[in-house]
C-alpha positions as a Markdown table, in Angstrom:
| # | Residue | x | y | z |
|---|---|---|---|---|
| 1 | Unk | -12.4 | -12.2 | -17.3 |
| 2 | Unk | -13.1 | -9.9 | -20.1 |
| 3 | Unk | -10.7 | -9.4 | -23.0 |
| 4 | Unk | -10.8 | -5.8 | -24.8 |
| 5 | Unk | -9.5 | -5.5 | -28.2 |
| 6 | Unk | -8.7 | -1.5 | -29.6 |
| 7 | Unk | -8.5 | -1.3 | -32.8 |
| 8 | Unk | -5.3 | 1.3 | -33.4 |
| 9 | Unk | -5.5 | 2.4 | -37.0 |
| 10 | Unk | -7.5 | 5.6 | -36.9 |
| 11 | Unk | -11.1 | 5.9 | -37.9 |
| 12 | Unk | -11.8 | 8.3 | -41.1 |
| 13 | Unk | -13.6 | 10.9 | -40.2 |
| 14 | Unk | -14.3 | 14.5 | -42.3 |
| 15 | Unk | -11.8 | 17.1 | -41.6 |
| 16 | Unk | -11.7 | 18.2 | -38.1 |
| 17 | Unk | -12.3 | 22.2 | -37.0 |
| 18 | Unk | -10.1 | 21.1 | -34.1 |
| 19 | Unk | -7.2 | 19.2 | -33.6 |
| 20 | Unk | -7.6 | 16.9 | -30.6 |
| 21 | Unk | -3.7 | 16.1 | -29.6 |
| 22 | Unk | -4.0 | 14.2 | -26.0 |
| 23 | Unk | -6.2 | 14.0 | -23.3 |
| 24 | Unk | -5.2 | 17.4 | -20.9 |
| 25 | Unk | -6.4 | 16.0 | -17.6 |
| 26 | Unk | -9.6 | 14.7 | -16.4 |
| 27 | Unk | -11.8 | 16.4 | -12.7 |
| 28 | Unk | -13.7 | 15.2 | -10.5 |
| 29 | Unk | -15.9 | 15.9 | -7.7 |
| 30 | Unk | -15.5 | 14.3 | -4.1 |
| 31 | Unk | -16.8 | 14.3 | -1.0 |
| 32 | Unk | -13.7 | 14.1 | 0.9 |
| 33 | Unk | -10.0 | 15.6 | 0.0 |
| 34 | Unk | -8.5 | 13.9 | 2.7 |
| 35 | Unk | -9.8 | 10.4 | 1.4 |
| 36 | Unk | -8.8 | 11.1 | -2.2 |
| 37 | Unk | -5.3 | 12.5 | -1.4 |
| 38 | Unk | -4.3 | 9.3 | 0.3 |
| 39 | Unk | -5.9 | 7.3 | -2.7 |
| 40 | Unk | -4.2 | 9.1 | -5.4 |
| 41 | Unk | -1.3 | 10.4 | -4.0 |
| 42 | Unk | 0.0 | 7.9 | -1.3 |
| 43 | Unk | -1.6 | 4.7 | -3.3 |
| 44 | Unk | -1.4 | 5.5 | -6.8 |
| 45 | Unk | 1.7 | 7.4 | -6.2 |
| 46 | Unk | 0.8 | 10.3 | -8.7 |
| 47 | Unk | 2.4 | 13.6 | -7.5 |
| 48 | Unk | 0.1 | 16.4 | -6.0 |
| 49 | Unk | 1.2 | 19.6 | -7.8 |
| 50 | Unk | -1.2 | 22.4 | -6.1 |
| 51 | Unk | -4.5 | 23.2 | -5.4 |
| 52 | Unk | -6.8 | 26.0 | -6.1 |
| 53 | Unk | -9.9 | 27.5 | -5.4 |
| 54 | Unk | -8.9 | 28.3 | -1.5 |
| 55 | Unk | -8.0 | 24.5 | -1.1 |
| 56 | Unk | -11.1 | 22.8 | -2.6 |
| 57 | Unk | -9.6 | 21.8 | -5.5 |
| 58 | Unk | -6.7 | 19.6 | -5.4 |
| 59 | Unk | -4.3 | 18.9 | -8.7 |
| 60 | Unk | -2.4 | 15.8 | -9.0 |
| 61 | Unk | 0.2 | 14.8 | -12.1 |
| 62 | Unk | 1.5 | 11.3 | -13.5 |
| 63 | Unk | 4.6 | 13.4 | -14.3 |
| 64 | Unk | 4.1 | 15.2 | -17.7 |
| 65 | Unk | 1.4 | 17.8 | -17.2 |
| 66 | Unk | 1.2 | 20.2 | -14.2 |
| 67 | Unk | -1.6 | 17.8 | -13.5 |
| 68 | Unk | -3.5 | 14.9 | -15.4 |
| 69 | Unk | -6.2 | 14.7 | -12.6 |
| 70 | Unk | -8.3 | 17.5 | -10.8 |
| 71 | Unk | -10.7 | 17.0 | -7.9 |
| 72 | Unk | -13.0 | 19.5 | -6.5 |
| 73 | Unk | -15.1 | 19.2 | -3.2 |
| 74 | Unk | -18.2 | 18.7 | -4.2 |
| 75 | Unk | -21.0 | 21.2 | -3.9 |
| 76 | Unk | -23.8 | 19.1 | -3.1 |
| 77 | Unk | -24.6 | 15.9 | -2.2 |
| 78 | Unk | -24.8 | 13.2 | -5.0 |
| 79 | Unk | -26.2 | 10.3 | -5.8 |
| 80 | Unk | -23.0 | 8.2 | -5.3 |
| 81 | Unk | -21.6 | 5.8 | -7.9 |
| 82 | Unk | -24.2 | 5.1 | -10.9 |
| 83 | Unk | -24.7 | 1.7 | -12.3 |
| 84 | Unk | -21.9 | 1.0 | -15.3 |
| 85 | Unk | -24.0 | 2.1 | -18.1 |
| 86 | Unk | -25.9 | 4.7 | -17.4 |
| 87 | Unk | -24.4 | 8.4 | -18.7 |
| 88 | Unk | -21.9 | 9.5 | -17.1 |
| 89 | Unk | -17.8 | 9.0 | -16.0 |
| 90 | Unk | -17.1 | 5.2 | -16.6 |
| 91 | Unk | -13.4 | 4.8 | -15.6 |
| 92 | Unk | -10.1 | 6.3 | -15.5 |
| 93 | Unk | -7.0 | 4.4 | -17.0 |
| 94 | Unk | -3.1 | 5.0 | -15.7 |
| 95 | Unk | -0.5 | 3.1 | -17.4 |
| 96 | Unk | 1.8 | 1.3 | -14.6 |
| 97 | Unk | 4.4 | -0.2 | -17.0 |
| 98 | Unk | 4.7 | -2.7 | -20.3 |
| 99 | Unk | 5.2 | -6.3 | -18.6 |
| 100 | Unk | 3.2 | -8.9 | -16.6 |
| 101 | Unk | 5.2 | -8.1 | -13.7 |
| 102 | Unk | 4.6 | -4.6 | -13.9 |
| 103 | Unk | 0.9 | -4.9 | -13.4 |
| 104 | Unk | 1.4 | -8.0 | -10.8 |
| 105 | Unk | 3.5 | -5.3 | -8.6 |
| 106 | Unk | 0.9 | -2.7 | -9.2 |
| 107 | Unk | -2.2 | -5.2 | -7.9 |
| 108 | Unk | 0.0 | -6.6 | -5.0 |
| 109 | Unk | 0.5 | -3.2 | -3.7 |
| 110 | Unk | -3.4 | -1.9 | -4.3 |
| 111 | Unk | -4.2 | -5.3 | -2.4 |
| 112 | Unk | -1.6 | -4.9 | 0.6 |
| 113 | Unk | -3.8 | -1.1 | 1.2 |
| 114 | Unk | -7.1 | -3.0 | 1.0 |
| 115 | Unk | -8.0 | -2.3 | -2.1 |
| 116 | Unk | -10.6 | -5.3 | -4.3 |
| 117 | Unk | -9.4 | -5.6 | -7.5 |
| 118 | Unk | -12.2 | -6.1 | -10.0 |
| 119 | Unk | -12.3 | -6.3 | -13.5 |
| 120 | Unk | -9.0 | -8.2 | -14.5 |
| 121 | Unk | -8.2 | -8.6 | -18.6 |
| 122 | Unk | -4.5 | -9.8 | -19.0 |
| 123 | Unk | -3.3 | -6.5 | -19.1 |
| 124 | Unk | -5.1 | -5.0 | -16.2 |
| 125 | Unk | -7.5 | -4.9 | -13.2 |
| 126 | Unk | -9.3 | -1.9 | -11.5 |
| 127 | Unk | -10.3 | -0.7 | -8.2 |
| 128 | Unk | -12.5 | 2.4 | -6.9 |
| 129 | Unk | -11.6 | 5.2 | -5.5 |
| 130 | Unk | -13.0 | 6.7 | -2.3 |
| 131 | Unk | -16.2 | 7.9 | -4.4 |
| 132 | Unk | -16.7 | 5.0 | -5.8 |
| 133 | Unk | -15.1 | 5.9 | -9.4 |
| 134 | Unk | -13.7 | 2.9 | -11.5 |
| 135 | Unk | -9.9 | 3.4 | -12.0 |
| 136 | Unk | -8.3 | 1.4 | -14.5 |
| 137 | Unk | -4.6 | -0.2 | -14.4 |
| 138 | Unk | -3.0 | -1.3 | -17.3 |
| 139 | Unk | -0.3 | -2.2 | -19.4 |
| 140 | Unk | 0.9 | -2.2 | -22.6 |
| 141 | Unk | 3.4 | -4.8 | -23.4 |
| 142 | Unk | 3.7 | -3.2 | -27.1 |
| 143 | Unk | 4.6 | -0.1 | -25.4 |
| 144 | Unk | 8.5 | 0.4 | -24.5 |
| 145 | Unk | 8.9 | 0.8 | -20.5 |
């Protein structure tokens, strides 16, 4: 297992032209809607809020923003998965809760829909989605539930 340490003080940095204040949402491109609504929707439980773009695009939200994850039938065919590394998406992250047991219930459940775990700190473990993209699932004890 791997341990990752963030540091959480902030780095100084000049004076920014922008103000970054969170992360708005994150899109991908899939081969297959069907495949990635049952993954995100009826696995990772987030909520599908809408689609767009005469259904290929479909929106899904953790329960904050109208949605934190957009995916988009892909145009073309790809090259699949890269090897970690190489430019490119590395993972996705959701927060399932602040205790032990939180994440234990979130890997039981990924496990019981066939799901390999890989990856697994203390604090989390991921698995792919249908296109092969790392997903992250974590939690933060420091964090209240």
């Amino acid at each position: 297992m791997t341990r990752q340490c963030y540091t959480k003080r902030p780095v100084e940095t000049r004076a920014p032209a922008v103000r970054i204040r969170e992360l708005g949402h994150v899109s991908l491109f899939v081969r297959d809607l069907g495949a990635t609504r049952r993954f995100y929707r009826d696995t990772l439980g987030l909520a599908e809020t809408g689609t767009g773009k005469d259904g290929r695009i479909v929106f899904f939200s953790a329960g904050v923003h109208h949605h934190d994850l957009s995916c988009e039938l892909a145009r073309a065919d790809g090259p699949g998965p890269q090897p970690k590394g190489v430019p490119g998406l590395y993972h996705i992250a959701f927060d399932v809760g602040a205790s032990l047991e939180d994440l234990a219930v979130a890997l039981r459940w990924c496990e019981a829909r066939g799901l390999a775990a890989f990856g697994e700190t203390p604090h989390s473990f991921c698995v792919r989605d249908p296109d092969g993209h790392e997903i992250e699932l974590y939690v933060d004890p420091a964090r209240p539930g």
